[in-house]
Each structure stands twice: as structure tokens, then as C-alpha cells.
C-alpha positions in Angstrom: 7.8 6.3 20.4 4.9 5.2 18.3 5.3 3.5 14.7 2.5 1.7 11.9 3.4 -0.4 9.5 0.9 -1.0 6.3 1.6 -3.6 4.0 0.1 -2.4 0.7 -1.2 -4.5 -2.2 -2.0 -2.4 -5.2 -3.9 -5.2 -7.0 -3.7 -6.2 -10.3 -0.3 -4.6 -10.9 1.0 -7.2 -8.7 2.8 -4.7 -6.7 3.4 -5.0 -3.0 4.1 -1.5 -0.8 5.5 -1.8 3.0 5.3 1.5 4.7 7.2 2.3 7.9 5.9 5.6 10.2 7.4 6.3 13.5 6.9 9.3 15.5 8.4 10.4 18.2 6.9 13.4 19.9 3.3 13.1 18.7 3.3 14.8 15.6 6.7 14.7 13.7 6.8 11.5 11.4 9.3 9.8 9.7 8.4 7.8 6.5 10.0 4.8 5.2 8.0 3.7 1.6 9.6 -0.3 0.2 7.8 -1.3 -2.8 9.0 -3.6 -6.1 6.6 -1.0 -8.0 10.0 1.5 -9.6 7.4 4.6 -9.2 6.2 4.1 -5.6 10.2 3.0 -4.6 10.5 6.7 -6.2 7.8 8.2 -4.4 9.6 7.0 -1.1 12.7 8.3 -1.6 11.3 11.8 -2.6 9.0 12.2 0.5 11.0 14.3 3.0 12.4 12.7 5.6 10.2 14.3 8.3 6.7 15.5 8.2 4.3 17.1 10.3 1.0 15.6 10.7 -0.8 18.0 12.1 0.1 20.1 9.3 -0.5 17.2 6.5 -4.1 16.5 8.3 -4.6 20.5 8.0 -3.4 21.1 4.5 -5.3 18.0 2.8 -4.5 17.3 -0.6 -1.7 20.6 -0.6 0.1 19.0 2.2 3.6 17.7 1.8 2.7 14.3 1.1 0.1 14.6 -1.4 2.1 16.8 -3.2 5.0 14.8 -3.3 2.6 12.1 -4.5 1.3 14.2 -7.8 5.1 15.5 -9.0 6.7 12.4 -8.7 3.7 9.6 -9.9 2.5 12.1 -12.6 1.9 9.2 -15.8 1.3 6.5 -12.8 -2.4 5.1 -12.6 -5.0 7.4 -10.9 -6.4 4.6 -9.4 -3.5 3.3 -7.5 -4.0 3.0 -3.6 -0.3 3.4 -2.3 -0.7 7.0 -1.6 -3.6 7.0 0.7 -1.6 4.4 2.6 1.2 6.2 3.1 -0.9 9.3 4.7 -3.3 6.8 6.8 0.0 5.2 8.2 1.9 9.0 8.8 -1.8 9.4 11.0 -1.7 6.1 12.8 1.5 6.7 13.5 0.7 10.3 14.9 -1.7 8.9 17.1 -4.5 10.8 15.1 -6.2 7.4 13.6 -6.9 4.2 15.2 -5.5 1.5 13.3 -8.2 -0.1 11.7 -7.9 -2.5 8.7 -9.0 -0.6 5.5 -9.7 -2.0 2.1 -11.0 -2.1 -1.2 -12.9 -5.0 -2.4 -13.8 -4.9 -6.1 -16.1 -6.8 -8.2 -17.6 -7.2 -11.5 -21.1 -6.6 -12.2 -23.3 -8.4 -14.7 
């Protein structure tokens, strides 16, 4: 069995997301999304229970996920980072990403 955690912090919001992928045969993953933010605990308990990877990886933004991701945080800020957590921890967990620290550092200019 292979599994990736990613702890997930949104930023200014102040909310904190803890997402749980294991997969057992390579390409099936299960999802578990934890977050204090009411519309990404939502998100998690929308996402079907099993996904397929290679199918998620092949249909991009049309995949199971992503789709999940635009019906249920429809009115939730554009911006937010959760979701392309979620998919880059279904891929580590997949064995189709190494898992690399990823990030977004912002900062004001003059």
C-alpha cells in the first residue's frame, strides 16, 4: 500500500487542510479531505470514495476531482489552493509524482 499526506494551509483565511491518499493497487485512491474551512470539510465528503488516477491525470480539469471541486466550492475564492492539493496528493499517492514540497510564496510589490 502506498499513502501521502499534505497538510494544507490556505493563507490568509486561516484555514488549515489535512489530506489523506492511499492506494492500494497503483492506481485506485482513496481520499480523506479534514479541514476547519465548512466548504473544503464539504468538498471532502463529496469526493467519491474511490478514484482512478490514471483516469484523473488523463481527464485534467474534467476529471472526477476537479469537477467535484467546481459544483461544490462554486461562491468559494478562486484563488484558494486546497484543490490542487488534493489532486497532487491522489498522484503521490498513485506513485505518479515524487513527493516534493510545493508552495506559494507571496509578496507585495512597491
Amino acid at each position: 500500500m502506498s499513502a501521502a499526506t499534505a497538510n494544507i494551509n490556505a493563507g490568509v483565511c486561516g484555514f488549515v487542510t489535512e489530506v489523506t491518499a492511499t492506494c492500494d493497487d497503483g492506481q485506485t485512491v482513496s481520499l480523506s479531505v479534514t479541514s476547519n474551512c465548512e466548504k473544503i470539510q464539504a468538498l471532502g465528503e463529496t469526493l467519491p470514495s474511490a478514484v482512478d488516477a490514471y483516469a484523473e491525470i488523463g481527464a485534467g480539469f474534467e476529471g472526477q476531482v476537479l469537477s467535484t471541486v467546481r459544483t461544490v466550492l462554486g461562491g468559494c475564492c478562486a484563488g484558494c489552493i486546497v484543490p490542487a492539493g488534493v489532486f497532487k496528493t491522489m498522484q503521490v499517492a498513485a506513485r505518479l509524482a515524487l513527493p516534493a514540497p510545493a508552495g506559494i510564496e507571496l509578496h507585495r510589490g512597491n
